[in-house]
Each structure stands twice: as C-alpha cells, then as structure tokens.
MMTF fields as JSON, N, C-alpha, C and O atoms, coordinates in Angstrom:
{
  "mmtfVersion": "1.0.0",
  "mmtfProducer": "UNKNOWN",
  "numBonds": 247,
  "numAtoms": 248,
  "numGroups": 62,
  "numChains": 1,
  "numModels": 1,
  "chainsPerModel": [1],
  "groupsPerChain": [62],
  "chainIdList": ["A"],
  "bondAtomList": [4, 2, 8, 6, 12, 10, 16, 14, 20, 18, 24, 22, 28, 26, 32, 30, 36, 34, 40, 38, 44, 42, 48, 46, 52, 50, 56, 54, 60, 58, 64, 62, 68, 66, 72, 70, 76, 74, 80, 78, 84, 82, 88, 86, 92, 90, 96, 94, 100, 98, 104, 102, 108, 106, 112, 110, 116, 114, 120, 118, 124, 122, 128, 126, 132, 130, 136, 134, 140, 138, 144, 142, 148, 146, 152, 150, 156, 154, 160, 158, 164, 162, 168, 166, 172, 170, 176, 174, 180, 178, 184, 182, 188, 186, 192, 190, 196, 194, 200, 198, 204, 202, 208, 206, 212, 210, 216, 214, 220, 218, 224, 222, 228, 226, 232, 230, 236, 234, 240, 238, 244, 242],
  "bondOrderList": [1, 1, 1, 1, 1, 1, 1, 1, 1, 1, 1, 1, 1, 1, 1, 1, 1, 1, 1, 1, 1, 1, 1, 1, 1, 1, 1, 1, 1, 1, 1, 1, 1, 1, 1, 1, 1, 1, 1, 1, 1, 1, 1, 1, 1, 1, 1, 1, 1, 1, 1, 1, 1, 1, 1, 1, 1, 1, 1, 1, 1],
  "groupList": [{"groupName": "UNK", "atomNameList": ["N", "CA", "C", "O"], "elementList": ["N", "C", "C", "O"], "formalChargeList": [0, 0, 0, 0], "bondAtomList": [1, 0, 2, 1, 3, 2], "bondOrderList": [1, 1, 2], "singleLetterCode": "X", "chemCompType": "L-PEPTIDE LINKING"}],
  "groupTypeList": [0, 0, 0, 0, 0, 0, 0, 0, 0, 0, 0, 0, 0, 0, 0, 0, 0, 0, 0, 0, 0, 0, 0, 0, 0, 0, 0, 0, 0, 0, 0, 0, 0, 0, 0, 0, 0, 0, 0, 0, 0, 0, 0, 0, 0, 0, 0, 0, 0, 0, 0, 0, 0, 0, 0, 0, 0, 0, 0, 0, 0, 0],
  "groupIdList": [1, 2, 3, 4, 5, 6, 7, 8, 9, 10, 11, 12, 13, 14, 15, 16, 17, 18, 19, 20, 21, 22, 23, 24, 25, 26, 27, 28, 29, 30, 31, 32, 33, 34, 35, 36, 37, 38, 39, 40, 41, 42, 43, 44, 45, 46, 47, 48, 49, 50, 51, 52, 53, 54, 55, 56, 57, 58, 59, 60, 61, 62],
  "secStructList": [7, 7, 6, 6, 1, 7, 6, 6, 6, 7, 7, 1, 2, 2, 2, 2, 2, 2, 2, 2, 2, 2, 2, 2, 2, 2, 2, 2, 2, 2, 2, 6, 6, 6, 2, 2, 2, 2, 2, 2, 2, 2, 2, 2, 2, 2, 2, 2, 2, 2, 2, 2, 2, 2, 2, 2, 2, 2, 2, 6, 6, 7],
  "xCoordList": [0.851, 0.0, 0.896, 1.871, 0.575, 1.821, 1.038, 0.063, 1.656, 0.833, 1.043, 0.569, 1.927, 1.756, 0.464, 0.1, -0.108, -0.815, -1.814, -1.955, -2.445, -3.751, -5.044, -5.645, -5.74, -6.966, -8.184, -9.193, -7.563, -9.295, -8.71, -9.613, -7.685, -7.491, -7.218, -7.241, -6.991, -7.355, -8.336, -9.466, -8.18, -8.876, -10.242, -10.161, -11.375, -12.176, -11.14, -11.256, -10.51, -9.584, -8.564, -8.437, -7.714, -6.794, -7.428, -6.707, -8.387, -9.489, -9.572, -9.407, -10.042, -10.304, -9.146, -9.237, -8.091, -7.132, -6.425, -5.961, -6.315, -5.708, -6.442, -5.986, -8.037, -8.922, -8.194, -7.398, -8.584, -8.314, -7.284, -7.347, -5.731, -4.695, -4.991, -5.134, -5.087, -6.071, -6.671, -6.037, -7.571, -8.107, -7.555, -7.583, -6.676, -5.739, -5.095, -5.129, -4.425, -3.53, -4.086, -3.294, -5.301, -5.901, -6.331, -6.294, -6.681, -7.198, -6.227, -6.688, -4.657, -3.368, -3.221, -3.173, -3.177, -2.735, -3.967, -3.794, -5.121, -6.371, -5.757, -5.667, -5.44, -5.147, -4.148, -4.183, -2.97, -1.562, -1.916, -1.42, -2.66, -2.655, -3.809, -4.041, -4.505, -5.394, -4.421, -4.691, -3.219, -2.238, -1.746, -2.125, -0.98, -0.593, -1.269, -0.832, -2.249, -3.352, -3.605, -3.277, -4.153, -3.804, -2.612, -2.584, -1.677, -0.07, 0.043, 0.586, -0.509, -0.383, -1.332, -0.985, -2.32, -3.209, -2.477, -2.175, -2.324, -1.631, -0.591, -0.851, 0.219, 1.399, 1.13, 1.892, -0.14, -0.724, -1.652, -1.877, -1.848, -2.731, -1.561, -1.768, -0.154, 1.054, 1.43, 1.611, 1.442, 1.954, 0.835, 1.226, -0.651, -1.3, -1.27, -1.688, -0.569, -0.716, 0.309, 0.027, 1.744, 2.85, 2.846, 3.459, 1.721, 2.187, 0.966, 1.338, -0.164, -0.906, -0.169, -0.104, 0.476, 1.216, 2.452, 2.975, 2.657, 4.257, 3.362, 3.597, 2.543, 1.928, 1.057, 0.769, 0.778, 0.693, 1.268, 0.898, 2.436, 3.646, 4.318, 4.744, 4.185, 4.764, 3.867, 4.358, 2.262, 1.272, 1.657, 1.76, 1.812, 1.884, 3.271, 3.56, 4.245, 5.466, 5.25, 5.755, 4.311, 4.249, 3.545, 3.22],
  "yCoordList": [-1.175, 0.0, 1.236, 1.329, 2.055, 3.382, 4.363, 4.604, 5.176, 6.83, 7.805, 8.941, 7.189, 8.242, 8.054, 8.982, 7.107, 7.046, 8.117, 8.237, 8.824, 9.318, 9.165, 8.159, 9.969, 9.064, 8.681, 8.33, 8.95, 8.701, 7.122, 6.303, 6.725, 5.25, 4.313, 3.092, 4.81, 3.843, 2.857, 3.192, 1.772, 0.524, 0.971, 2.026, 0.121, 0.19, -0.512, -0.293, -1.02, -1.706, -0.578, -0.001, -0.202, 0.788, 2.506, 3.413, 2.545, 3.867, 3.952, 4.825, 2.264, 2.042, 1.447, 1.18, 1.358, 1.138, 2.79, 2.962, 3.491, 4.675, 5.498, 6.273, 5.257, 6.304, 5.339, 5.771, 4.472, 3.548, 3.91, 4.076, 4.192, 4.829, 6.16, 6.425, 7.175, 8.78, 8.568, 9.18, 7.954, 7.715, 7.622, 8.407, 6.31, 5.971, 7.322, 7.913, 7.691, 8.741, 10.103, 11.045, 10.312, 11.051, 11.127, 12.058, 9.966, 9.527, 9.376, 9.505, 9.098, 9.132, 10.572, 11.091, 10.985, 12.482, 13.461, 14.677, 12.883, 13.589, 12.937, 13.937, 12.157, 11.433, 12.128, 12.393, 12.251, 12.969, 14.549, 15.135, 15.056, 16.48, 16.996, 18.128, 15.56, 15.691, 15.471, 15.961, 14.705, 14.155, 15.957, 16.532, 16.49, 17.205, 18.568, 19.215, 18.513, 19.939, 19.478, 20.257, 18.327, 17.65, 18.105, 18.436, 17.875, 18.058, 19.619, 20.026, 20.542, 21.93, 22.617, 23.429, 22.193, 22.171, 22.22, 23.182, 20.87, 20.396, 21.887, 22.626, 22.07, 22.444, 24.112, 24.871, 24.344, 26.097, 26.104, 27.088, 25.237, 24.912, 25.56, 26.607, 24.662, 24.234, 26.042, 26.772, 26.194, 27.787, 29.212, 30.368, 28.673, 29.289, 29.524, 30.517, 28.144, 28.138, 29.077, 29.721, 28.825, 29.383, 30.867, 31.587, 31.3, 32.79, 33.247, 34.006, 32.827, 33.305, 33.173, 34.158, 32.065, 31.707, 33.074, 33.509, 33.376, 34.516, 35.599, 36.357, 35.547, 37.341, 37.562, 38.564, 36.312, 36.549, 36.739, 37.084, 36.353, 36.418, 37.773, 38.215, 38.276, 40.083, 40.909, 41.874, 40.455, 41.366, 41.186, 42.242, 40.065, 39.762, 40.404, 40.572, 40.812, 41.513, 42.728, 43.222, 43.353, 45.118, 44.826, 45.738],
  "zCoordList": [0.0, 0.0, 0.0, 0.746, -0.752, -1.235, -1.194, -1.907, 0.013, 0.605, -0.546, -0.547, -1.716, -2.841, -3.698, -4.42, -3.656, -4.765, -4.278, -3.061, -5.026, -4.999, -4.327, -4.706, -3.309, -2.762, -2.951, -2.338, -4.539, -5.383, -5.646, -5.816, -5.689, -6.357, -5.082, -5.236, -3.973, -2.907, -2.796, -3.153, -2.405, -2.01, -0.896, -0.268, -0.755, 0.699, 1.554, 2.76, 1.317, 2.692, 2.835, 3.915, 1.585, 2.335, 2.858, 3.275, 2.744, 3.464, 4.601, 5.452, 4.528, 6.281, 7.343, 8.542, 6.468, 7.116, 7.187, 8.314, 6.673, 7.109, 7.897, 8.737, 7.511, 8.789, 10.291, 11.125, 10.24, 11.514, 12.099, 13.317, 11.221, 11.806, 12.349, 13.543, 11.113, 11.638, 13.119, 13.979, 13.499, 14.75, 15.601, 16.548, 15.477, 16.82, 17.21, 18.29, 15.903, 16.503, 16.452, 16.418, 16.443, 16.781, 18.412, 19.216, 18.508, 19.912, 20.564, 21.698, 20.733, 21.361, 21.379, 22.495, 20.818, 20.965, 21.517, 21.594, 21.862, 22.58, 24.019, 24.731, 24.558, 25.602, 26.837, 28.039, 25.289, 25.545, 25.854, 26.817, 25.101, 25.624, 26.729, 27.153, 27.052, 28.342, 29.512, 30.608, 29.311, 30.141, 30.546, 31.566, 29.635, 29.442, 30.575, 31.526, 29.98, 30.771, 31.887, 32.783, 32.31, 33.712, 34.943, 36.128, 33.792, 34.717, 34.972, 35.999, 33.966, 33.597, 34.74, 35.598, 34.563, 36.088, 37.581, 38.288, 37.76, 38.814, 39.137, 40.087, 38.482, 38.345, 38.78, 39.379, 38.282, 38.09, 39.935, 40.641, 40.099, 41.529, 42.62, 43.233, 42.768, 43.09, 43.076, 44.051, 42.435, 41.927, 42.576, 42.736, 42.869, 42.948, 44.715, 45.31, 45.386, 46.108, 47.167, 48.178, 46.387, 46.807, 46.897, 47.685, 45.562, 45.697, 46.997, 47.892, 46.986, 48.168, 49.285, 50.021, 49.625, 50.995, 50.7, 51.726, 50.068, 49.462, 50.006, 50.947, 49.42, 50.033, 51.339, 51.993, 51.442, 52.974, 54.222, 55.345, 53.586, 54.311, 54.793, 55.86, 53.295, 52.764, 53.762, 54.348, 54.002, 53.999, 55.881, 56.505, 56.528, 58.036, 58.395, 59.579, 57.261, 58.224, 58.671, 59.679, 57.746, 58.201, 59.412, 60.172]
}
C-alpha cells in the first residue's frame, strides 16, 4: 500500500485502514494532551498556592 498514490485510487480496505490509523492517533494524541493539561493544572494549583502563601507572608510583616 503506497501513501503516494492518490486518494481517489485507494482501495475500501486501504481507506479504512488509514482512517483507523487517523483515529488511533488522533485519539493518542487527545489522551496525551489531556495528560498534558492535567499536569499543567496540577502544576498552576502548586503555583497558585505558593504565591498566596508569598503574600501573605509580605502582607503579616508590616
């Protein structure tokens, strides 16, 4: 099966074999960048937390 040929002369098997790929790695990479925003989250929480604790700190010395 040759990704040069044209996709008017593709097969029903090689269609549904390349959507099928399209998908997967469509759906891997929906996964990965939920992974991603997850961690980005986490990470922004982590950060959100430090700077309140930072300025409360600033605000209790005066």
């Amino acid at each position: 099966m040759s990704d040069r040929k044209s996709y008017e002369k593709w097969t029903t098997e090689e269609f549904v074999i390349k959507r099928d790929g399209l998908r997967t790695r469509i759906k891997n990479d929906i996964d990965w960048l939920d992974q991603v925003i997850a961690q980005e989250e986490r990470e922004l929480a982590q950060l959100e937390v430090k700077t309140k604790s930072f300025l409360s700190y600033l605000f209790l010395r005066k």
